[in-house]
C-alpha positions in Angstrom: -32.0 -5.3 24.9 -31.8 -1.8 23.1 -33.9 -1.4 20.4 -31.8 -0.4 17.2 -32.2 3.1 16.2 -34.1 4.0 12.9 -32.3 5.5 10.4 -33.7 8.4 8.5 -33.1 9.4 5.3 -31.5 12.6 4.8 -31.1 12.4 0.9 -33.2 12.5 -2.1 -33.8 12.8 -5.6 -34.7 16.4 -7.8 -34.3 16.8 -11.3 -31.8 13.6 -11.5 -29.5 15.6 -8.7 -29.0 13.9 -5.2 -30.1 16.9 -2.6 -29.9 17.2 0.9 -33.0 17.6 2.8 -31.6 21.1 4.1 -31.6 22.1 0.2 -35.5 22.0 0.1 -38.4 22.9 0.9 -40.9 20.8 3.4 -43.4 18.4 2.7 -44.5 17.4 -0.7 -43.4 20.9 -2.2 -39.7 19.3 -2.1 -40.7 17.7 -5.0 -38.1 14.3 -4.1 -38.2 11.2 -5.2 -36.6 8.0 -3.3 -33.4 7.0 -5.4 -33.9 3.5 -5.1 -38.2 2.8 -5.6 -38.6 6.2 -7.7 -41.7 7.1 -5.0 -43.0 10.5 -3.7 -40.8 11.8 -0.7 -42.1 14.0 1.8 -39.8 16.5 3.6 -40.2 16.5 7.4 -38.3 19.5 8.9 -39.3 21.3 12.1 -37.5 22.5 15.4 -37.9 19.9 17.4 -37.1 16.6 15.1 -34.2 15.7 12.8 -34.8 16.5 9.5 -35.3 13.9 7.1 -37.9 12.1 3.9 -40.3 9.8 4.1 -41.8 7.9 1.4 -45.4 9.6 0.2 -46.8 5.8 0.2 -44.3 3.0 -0.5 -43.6 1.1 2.5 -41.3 -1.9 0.9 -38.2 0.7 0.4 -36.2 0.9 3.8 -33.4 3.6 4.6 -30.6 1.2 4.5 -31.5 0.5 0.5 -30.6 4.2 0.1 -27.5 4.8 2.4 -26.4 1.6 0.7 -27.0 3.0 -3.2 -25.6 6.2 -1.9 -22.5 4.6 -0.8 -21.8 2.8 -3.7 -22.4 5.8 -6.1 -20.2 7.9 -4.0 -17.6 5.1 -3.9 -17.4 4.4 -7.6 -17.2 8.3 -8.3 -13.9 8.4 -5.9 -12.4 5.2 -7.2 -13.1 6.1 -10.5 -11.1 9.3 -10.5 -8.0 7.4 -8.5 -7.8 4.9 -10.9 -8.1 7.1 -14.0 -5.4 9.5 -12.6 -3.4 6.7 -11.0 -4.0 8.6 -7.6 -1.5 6.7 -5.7 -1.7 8.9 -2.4 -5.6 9.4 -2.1 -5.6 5.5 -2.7 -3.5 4.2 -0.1 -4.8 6.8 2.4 -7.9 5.3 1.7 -6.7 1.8 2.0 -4.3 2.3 4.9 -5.5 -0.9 7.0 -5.4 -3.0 3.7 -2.0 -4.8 2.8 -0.2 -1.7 1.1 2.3 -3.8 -1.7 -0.9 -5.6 -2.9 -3.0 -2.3 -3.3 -0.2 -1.3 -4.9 -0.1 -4.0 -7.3 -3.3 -3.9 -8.5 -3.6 -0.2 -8.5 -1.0 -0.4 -11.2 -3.3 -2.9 -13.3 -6.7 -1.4 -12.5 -8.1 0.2 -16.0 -11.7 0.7 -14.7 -14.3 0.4 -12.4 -18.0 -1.0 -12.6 -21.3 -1.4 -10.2 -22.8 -4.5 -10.2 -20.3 -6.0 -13.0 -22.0 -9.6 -13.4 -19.2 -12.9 -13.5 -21.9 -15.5 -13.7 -21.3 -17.0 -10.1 -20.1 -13.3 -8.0 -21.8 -10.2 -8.8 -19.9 -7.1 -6.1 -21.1 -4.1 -5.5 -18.1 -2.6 -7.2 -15.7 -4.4 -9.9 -12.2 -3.1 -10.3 -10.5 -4.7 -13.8 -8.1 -4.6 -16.0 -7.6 -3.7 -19.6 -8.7 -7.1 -20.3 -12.1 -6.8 -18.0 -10.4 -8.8 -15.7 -11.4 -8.6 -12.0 -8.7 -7.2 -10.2 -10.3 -5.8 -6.8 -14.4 -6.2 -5.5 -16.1 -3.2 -3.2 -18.6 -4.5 -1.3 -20.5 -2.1 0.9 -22.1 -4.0 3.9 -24.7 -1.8 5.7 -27.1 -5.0 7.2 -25.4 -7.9 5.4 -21.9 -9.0 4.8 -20.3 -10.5 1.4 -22.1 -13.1 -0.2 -20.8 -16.7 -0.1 -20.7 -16.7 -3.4 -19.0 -13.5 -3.5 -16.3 -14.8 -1.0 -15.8 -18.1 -2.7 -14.8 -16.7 -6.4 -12.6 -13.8 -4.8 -11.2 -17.1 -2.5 -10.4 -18.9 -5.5 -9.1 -16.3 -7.8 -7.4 -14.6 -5.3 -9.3 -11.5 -5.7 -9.0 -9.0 -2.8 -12.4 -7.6 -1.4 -12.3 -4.4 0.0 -15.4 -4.1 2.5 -17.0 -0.9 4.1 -18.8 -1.0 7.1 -21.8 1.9 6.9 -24.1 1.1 10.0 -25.6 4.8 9.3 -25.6 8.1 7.0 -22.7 9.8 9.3 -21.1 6.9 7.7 -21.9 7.9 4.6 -20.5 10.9 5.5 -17.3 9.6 6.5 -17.4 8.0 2.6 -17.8 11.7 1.2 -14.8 13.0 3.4 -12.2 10.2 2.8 -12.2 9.3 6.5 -13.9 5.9 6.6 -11.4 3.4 6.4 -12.5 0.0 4.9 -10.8 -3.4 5.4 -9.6 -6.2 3.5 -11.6 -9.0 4.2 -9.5 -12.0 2.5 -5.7 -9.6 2.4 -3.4 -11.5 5.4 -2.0 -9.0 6.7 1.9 -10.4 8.1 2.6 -6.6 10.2 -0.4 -5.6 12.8 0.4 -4.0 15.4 1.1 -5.5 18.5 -0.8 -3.0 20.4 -4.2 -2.2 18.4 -3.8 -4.7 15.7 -4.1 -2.8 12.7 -2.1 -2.8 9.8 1.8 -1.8 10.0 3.3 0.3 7.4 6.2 0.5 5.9 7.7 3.6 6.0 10.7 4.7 4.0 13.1 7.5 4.4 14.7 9.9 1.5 17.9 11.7 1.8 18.5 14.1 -0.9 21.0 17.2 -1.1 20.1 20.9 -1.7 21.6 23.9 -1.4 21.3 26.5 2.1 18.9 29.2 1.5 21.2 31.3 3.0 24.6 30.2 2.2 24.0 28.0 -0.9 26.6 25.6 0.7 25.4 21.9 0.1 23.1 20.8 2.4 21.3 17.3 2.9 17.7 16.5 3.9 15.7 14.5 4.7 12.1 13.3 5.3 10.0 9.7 5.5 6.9 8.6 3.6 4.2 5.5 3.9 1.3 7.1 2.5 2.1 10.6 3.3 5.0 12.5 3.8 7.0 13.2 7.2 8.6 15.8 8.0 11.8 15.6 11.1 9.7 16.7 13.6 7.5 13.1 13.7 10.5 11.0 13.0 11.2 7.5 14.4 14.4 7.1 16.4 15.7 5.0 13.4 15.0 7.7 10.5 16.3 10.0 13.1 19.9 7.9 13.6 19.7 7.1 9.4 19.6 10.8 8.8 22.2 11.9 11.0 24.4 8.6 9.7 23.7 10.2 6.1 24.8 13.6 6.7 21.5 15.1 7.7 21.9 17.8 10.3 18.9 17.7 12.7 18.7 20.1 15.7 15.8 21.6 17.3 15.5 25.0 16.9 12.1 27.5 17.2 10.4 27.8 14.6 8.2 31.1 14.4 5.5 30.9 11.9 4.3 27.7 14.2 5.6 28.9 17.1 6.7 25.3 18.5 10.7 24.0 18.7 11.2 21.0 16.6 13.7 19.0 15.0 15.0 20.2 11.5 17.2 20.0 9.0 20.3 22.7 9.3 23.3 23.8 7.4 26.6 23.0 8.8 28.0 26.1 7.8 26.1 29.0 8.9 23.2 27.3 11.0 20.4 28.5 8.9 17.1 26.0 9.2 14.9 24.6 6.6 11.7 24.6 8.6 9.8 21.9 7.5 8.0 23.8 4.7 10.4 22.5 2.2 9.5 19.2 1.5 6.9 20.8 -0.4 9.9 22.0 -3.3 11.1 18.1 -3.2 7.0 16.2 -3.7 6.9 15.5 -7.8 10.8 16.7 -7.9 13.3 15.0 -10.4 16.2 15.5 -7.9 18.2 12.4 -7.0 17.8 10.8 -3.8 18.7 7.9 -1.8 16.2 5.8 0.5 16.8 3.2 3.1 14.0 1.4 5.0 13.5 3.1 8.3 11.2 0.3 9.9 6.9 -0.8 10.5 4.7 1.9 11.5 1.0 1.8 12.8 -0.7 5.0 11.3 -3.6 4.2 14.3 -1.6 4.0 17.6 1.9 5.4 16.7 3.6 2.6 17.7 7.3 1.7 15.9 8.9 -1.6 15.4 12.1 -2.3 13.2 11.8 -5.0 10.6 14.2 -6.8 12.6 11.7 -7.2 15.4 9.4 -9.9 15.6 5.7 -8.4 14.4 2.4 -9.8 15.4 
């Protein structure tokens, strides 16, 4: 059996600011502290080693105390700014394997977010409420242990989601920093996965809207699709491909230069000119009307379609 690799620690604490080992000096002159036990760290940095702190004495602190605090501080700061600017995009990016109408839902109620909020019985990492302090949503961030019964039970019972990271390490943590690490929804059912890969399907809509030619100015339509992102013709489904054309889109592949790839795009029917697909940017945040119609299940992870009207795993 392989032993389990150590994890080092590559953060500490100077003048109350979290610093990366590479931002000071080596041993004791970093002049660190350990963010969880408050102990003397000691830079180790060389050529041949990783660089990373040690504790000056203290050996009750381990590394996964830290990358766990860490976490959760970074976590609170980036839910905290998606809840207070009801940051609809960044949220559902970040919760793409999670059942998307619920996240919705309670994205709508969230008012604030807490560490260690205490409700007698279930204390999460994380607390999402309501205006009224109600629980809406628990963060638990499992580096060597999962949820707490207790934990599980209460957000069982009040139907609470939990929305669980997995950080095994600091390139985790990492992840955490860059939006990448996706987390999971321990207690959501999920209805859609995907029959290939298994994660979460999402619904993707498309919008039809009508502009004028650049060229021309003769009425034009567009289109484009969105789950938690916008799309563009040129990664369109067969079915947003047929509901655009059914809706007087005109899509034809033509070159376009400042990308240098051919790709599908909307067209004017009049003089042939080509929107590239630089102007959905004009339409994100725009008043003008539009129509949308349900263009199927997609899986974000594997690429696989499915119309509703299939049977889903």
């Amino acid at each position: 059996m392989s032993k389990k690799k150590k994890i080092k620690i590559p953060y500490g604490l100077k003048n109350e600011q979290i610093v990366h080992i590479s931002q000071v000096e080596s041993g004791l002159a970093c002049q660190c502290v350990c963010l969880v036990c408050g102990e003397k760290l000691v830079a180790h940095k060389g050529v041949d080693r990783i660089d990373h702190f040690v504790h000056y004495s203290s050996k009750n602190c381990s590394p996964e105390s830290i990358l766990h605090l860490l976490s959760k501080i970074e976590l609170y700061n980036k839910y905290k700014y998606y809840i207070y600017n009801k940051d609809t995009y960044h949220l559902l990016r970040a919760l793409q394997n999670c059942n998307q109408e619920k996240m919705k839902n309670w994205l709508r109620k969230s008012a604030a977010i807490e560490m260690e909020c205490d409700f007698k019985i279930a204390k999460p990492d994380l607390a999402i409420l309501d205006a009224e302090r109600r629980a809406v949503a628990f963060i638990e961030i499992v580096v060597t242990h999962n949820p707490s019964e207790n934990v599980v039970n209460f957000c069982n019972e009040y139907k609470i989601p939990i929305i669980q990271y997995n950080v095994a390490n600091f390139d985790d943590y990492e992840k955490i920093r860059n939006e990448t690490l996706i987390p999971i929804c321990v207690n959501c059912k999920i209805e859609n996965r995907c029959p290939n890969c298994k994660e979460y399907m999402h619904e993707r809509e498309l919008y039809v809207m009508e502009t004028k030619c650049l060229k021309c100015k003769e009425s034009v339509n567009i289109s484009f699709a969105k789950n938690y992102t916008y799309i563009t013709p040129h990664r369109f489904t067969l079915k947003e491909i047929e509901l655009s054309e059914n809706h007087g889109v005109l899509l034809q592949k033509q070159f376009i230069k400042e990308y240098e790839i051919t790709c599908l795009v909307p067209t004017c029917r009049k003089c042939g000119t080509h929107l590239g697909n630089n102007y959905i940017k004009r339409f994100i945040g725009s008043i003008t009307p539009f129509n949308t119609y349900e263009s199927g299940l997609y899986c974000n992870s594997c690429n696989f379609w499915q119309e509703e009207s299939e049977n889903v795993v």
